[in-house]
C-alpha positions as CSV (number, residue, x, y, z in Angstrom):
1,X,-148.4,-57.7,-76.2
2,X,-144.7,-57.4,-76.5
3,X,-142.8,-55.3,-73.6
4,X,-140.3,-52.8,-74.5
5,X,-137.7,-51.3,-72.2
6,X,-139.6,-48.2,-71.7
7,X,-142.4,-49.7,-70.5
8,X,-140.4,-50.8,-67.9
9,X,-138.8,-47.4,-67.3
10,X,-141.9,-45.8,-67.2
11,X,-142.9,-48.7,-64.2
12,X,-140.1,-48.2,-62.7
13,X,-140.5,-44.1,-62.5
14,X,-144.3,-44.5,-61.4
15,X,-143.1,-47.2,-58.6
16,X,-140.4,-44.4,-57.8
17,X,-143.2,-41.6,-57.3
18,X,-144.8,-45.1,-55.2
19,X,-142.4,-45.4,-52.9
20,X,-142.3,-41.4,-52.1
21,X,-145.6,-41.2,-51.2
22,X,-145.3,-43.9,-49.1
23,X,-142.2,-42.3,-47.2
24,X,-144.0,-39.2,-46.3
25,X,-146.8,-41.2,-45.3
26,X,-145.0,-43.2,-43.2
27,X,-143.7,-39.4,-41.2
28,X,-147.8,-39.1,-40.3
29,X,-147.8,-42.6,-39.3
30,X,-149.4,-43.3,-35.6
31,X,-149.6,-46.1,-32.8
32,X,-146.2,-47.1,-34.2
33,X,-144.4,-49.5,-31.3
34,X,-140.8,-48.2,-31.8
35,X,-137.6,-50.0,-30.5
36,X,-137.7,-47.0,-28.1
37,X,-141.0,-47.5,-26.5
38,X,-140.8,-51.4,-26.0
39,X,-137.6,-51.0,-23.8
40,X,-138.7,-48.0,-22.2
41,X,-142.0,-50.3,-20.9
42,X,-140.1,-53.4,-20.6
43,X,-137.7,-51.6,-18.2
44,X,-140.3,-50.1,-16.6
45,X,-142.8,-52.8,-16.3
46,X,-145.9,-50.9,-17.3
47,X,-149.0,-51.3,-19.6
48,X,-148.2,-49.4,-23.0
49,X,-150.8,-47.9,-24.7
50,X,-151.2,-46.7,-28.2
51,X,-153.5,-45.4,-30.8
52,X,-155.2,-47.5,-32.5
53,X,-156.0,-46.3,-36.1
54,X,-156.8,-42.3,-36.8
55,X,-160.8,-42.6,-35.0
56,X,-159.8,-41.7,-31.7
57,X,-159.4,-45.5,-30.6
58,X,-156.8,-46.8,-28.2
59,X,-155.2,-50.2,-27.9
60,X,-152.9,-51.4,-24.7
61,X,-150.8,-53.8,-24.5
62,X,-149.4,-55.4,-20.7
63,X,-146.2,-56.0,-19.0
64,X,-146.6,-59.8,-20.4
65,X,-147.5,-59.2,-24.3
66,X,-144.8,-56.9,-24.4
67,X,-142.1,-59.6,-23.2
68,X,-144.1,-62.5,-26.1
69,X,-142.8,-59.5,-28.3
70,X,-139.7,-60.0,-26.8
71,X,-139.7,-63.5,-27.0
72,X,-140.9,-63.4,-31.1
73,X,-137.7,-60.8,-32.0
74,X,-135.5,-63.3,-30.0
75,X,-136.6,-66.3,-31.8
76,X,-136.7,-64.9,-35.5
77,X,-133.1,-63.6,-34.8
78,X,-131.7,-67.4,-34.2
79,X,-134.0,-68.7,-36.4
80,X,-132.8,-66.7,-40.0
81,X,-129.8,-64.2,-38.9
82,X,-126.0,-65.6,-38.5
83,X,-123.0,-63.8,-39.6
84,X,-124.2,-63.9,-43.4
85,X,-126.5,-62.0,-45.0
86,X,-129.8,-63.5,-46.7
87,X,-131.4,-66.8,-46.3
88,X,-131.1,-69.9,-49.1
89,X,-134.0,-69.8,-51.9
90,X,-135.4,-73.1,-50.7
91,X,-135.4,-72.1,-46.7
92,X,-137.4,-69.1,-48.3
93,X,-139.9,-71.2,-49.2
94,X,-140.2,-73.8,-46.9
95,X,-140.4,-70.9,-44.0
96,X,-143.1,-69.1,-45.7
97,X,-146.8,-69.3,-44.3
98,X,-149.2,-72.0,-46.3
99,X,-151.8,-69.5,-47.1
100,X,-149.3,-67.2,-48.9
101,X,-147.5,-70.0,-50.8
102,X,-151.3,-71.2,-52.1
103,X,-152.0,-67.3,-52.9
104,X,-148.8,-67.2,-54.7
105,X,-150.7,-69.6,-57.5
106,X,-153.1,-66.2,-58.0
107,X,-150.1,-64.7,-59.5
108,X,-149.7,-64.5,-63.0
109,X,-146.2,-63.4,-63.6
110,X,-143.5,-62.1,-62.6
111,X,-140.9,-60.3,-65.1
112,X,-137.1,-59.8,-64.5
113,X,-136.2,-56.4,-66.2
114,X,-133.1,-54.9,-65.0
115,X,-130.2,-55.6,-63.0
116,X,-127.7,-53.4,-60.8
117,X,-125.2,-55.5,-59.4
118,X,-125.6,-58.1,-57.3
119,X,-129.7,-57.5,-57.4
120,X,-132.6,-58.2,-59.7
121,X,-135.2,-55.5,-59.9
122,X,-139.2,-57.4,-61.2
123,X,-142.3,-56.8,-62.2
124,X,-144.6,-58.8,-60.7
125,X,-148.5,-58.6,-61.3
126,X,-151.2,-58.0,-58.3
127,X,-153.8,-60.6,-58.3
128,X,-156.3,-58.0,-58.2
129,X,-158.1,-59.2,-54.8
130,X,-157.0,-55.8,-53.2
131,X,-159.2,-52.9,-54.1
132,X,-157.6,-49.8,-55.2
133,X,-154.1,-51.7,-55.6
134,X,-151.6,-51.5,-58.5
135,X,-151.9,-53.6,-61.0
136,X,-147.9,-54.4,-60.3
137,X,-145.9,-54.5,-57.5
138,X,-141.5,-53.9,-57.7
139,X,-139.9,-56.6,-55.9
140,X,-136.2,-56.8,-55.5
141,X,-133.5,-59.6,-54.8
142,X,-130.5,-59.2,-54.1
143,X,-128.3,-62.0,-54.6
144,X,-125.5,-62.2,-51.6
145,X,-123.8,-64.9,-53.5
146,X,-123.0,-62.9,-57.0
147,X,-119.6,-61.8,-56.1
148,X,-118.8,-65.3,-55.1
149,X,-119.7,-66.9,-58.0
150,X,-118.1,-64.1,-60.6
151,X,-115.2,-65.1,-58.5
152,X,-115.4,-68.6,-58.6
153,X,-114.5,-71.5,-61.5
154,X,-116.9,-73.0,-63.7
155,X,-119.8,-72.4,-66.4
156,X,-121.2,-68.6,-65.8
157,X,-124.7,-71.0,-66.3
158,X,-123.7,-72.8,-63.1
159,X,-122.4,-70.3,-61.5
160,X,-125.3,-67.5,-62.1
161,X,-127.6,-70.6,-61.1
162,X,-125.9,-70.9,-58.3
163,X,-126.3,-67.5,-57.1
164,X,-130.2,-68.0,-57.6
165,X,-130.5,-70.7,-55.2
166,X,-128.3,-69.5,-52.5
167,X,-128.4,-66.7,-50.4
168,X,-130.9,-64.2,-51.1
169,X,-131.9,-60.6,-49.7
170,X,-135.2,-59.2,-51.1
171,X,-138.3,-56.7,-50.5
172,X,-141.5,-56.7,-52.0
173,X,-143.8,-53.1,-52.3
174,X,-146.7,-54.9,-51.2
175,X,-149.1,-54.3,-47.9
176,X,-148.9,-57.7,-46.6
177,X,-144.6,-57.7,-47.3
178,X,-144.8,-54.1,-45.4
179,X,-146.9,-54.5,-42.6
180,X,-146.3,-58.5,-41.9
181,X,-142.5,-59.6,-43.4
182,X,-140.3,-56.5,-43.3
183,X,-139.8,-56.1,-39.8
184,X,-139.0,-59.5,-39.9
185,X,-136.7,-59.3,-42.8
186,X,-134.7,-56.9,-41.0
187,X,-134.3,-58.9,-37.8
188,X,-133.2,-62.1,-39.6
189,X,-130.7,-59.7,-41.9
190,X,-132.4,-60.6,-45.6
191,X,-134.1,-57.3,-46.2
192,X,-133.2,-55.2,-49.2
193,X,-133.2,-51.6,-48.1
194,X,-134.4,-48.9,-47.9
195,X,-137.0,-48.7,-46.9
196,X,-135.9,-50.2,-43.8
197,X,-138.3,-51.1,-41.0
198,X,-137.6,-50.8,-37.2
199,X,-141.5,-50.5,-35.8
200,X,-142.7,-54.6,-34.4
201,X,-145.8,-55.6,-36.5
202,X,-147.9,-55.6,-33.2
203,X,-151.6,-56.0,-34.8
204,X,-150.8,-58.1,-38.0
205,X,-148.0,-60.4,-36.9
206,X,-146.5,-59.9,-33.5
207,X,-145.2,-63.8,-33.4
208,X,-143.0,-62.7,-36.1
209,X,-144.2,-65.8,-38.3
210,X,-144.3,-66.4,-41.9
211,X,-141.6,-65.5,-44.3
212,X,-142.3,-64.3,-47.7
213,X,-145.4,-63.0,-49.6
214,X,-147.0,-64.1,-52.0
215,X,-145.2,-61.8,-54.9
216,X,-141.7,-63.0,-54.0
217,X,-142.6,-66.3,-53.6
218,X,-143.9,-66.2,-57.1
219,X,-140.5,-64.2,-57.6
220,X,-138.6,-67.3,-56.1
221,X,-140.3,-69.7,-58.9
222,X,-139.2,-67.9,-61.4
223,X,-135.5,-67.7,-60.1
224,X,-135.5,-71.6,-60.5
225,X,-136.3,-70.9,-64.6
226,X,-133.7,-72.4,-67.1
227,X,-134.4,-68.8,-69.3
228,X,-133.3,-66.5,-65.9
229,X,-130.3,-68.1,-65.3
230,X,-129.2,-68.2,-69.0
231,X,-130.1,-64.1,-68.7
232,X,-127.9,-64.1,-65.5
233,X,-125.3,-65.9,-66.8
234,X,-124.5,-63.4,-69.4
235,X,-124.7,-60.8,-66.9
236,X,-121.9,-62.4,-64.9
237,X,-120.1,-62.8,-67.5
238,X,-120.2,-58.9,-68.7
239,X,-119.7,-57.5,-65.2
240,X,-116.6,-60.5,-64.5
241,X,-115.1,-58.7,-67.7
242,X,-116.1,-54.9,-66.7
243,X,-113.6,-52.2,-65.5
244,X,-113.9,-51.0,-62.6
245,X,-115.5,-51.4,-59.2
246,X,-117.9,-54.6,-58.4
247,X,-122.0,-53.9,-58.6
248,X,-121.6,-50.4,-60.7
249,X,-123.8,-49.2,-62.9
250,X,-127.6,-50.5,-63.9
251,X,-128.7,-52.3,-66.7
252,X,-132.4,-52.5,-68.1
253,X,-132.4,-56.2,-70.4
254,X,-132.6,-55.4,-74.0
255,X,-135.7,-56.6,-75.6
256,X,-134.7,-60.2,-76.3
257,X,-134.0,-60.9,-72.8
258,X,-137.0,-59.5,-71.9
259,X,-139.4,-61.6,-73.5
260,X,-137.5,-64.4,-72.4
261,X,-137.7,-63.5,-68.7
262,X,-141.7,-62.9,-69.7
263,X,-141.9,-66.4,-70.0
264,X,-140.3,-67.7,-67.5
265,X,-142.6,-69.1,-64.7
266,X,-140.8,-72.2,-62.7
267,X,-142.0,-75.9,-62.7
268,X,-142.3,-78.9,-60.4
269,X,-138.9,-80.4,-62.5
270,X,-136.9,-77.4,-62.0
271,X,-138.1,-77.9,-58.2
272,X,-136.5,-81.2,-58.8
273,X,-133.5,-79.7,-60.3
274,X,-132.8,-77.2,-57.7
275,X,-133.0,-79.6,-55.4
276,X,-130.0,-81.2,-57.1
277,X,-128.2,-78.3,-57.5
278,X,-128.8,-77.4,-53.9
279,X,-127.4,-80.7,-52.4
280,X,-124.4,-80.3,-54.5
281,X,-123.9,-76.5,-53.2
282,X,-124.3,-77.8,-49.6
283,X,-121.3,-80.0,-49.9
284,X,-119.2,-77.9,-51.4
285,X,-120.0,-74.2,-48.9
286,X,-119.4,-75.0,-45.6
287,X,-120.7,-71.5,-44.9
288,X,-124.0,-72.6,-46.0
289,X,-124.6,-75.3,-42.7
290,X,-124.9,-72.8,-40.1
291,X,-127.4,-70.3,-42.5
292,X,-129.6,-73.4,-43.1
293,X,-130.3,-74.4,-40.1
294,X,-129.1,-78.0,-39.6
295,X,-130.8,-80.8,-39.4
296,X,-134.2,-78.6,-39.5
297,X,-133.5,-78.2,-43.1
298,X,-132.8,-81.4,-43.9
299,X,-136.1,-81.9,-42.9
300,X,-137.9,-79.9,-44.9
301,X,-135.6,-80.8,-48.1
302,X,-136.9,-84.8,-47.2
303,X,-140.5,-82.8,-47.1
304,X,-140.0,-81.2,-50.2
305,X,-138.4,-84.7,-52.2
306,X,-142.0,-86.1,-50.6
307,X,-144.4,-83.4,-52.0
308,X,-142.7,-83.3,-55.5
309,X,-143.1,-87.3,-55.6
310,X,-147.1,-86.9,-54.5
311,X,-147.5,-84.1,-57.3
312,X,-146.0,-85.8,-59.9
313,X,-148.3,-88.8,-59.1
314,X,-151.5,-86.7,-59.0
315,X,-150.4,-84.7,-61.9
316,X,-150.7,-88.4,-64.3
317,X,-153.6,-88.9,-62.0
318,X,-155.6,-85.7,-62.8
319,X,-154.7,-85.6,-67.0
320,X,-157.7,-88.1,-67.3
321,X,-159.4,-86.4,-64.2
322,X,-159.4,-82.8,-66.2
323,X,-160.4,-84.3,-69.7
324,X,-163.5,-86.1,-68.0
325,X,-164.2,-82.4,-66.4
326,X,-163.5,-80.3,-68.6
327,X,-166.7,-80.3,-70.4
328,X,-169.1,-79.8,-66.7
329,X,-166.3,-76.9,-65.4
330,X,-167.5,-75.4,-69.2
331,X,-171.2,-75.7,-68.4
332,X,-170.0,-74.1,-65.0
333,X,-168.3,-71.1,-66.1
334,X,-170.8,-70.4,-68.5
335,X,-173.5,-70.6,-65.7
336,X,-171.4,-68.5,-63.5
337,X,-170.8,-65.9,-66.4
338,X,-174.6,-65.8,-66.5
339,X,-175.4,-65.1,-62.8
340,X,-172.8,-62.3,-62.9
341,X,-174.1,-60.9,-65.9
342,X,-177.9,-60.8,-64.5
343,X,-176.6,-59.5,-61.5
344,X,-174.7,-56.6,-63.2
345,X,-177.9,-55.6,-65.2
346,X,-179.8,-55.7,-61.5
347,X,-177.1,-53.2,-60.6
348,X,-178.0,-51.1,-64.0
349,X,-181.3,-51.1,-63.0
350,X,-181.4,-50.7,-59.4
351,X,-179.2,-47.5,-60.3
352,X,-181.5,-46.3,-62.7
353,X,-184.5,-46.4,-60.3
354,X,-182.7,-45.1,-57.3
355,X,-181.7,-42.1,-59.5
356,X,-184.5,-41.3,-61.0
357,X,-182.6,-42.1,-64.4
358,X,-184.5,-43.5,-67.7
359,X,-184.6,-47.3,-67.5
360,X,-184.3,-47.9,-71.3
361,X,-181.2,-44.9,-71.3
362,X,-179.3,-46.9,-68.8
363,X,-179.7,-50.3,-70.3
364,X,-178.5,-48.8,-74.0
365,X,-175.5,-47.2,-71.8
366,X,-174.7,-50.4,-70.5
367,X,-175.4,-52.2,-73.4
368,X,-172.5,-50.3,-75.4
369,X,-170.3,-50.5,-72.7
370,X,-170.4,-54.1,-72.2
371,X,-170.2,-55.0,-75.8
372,X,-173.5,-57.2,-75.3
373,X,-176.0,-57.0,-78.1
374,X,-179.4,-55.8,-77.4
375,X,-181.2,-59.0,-77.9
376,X,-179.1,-60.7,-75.8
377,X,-179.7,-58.0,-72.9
378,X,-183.5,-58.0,-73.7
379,X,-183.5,-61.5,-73.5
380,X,-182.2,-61.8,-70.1
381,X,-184.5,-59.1,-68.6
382,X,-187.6,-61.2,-69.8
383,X,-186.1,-64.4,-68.6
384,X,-185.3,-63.4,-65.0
385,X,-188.4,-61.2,-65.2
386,X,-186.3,-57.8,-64.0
């Protein structure tokens, strides 16, 4: 289904009303470990102790937890902040966690639809693991690099991909970015604000590890897409022409752009590419050495040339692998669609007898519902004898 700009308005408004609610929220919020209260126990040497949760249960940390805290806030401060804000696209991703770069696969899209400025507002889907979640989250990026490159020489292309690959700012409306990666993002300086968070993440990640969830990273993909930085070029171009002040104003994309942007997802060749691009950056922004860390990064670049060599040899290896498979994963999923479907008409009528409801009445209920014919649901019942 196509998107319009509305739909996007209408996201946008609903993520507004998302945001508010979590504000006030936050104003009830307990057992937070402020700035305040770590120095005040630091200085003072004593166990802290907190609630735990709104059931009346404590937690307390000592003298020496309370310094590792220390320790973690140090560390991530040399580790990602310098005199520049945001951290390079490809630092992003080498510093995130393994389990949120393989969850980041779960994610189906995510949609570039407006622009104010120097940042990128998307639309990225939930994977739907979370109960009760949204089915989208707003992530935002804020590239530190656009005003360079609008003043810079060269292709608006090269320049707006340029500005995709360098320094970047962002924040994600997520759980895991709120309660494991924003204090963090503010520490090492690449958090897009507000909301802006000054409470350590004592339960979930007090070692201050990990970098980026899984939405952004799936965000960061797409920033690598041929179709974004043709959208972002044109951008550039419009606000290098503007009158006026730099970063006024907002733009939603006009429909064109926007099914572009719907289809752009990232590959392991624009990995490649980026990779070029990047290099070629390096040499010529000296500022970029002391945000990338050296020789560390170097590293992980080497690491990266290394893993894009070993997929692209398992990717010729698996074509044959997949066609050989394809027709057992078939049988598979056809099985495993059975055993949920039993199961769900056990559910139907374990409810029905736990209810005192009519057995036959619920099954024609579910019947309609599921879109199943009745032979097909009779069938089953005197197959697995339910």
């Amino acid at each position: 289904m196509s998107q319009t700009r509305q739909d996007f308005v209408l996201f946008e408004r609903a993520w507004s009303a998302v945001r508010s609610a979590n504000r006030e929220a936050r104003t009830k919020g307990v057992g937070l470990l402020t700035p305040k209260l770590l120095k005040q126990h630091l200085d003072s040497g004593e166990d802290l102790t907190l609630r735990y949760g709104r059931s009346g249960l404590t937690i307390t940390f000592t003298p020496a937890e309370l310094q590792e805290f220390e320790k973690a806030i140090k560390a991530a401060r040399g580790k990602h902040k310098s005199n520049l804000a945001g951290v390079p696209l490809m630092h992003l991703e080498a510093m995130s966690s393994a389990a949120d770069r393989t969850r980041a696969s779960d994610i189906r899209a995510s949609s570039l639809y407006k622009t104010k400025g120097d940042t990128l507002y998307f639309r990225v889907t939930a994977s739907g693991e979370t109960v009760n979640a949204p089915r989208h989250y707003q992530v935002r990026v804020r590239l530190e690099e656009w005003g360079d490159q609008m003043s810079d020489t060269g292709s608006y292309l090269q320049r707006a991909k340029r500005a995709c690959i360098g320094r970047l700012s962002f924040d994600c409306g997520c759980g895991r970015h709120q309660f494991w990666y924003r204090y963090l993002a503010g520490v090492g300086n690449y958090a897009v604000t507000p909301p802006g968070e000054k409470d350590f993440p004592k339960i979930r990640n007090p070692k201050l590890t990990g970098c980026c969830c899984k939405h952004v990273l799936k965000t960061l993909k797409v920033l690598k897409s041929g179709s974004i930085h043709a959208i972002l070029a044109k951008e550039l171009e419009r606000q290098a022409g503007a009158k006026g002040f730099l970063g006024q104003g907002r733009r939603f994309l006009k429909v064109d752009d926007l099914q572009k942007a719907k289809l752009a997802r990232g590959s392991a060749k624009q990995d490649a590419d980026m990779l070029a691009a990047y290099r070629e950056f390096h040499k010529a922004k000296q500022a970029f050495s002391k945000k990338i860390g050296g020789e560390r990064m170097r590293r992980q670049i080497m690491l990266l040339e290394q893993d894009l060599r070993v997929r692209k040899a398992r990717e010729r290896a698996l074509k044959s692998a997949i066609r050989a498979e394809k027709n057992q994963a078939s049988r598979q999923m056809e099985a495993d669609q059975h055993k949920a479907l039993v199961q769900r008409i056990k559910d139907v009528l374990e409810m029905a007898k736990t209810f005192g409801l009519d057995r036959d009445k619920a099954l024609d209920k579910f019947t309609e519902a599921s879109g199943l014919a009745p032979e097909v649901v009779k069938s089953i019942i005197e197959k697995e004898g339910l």
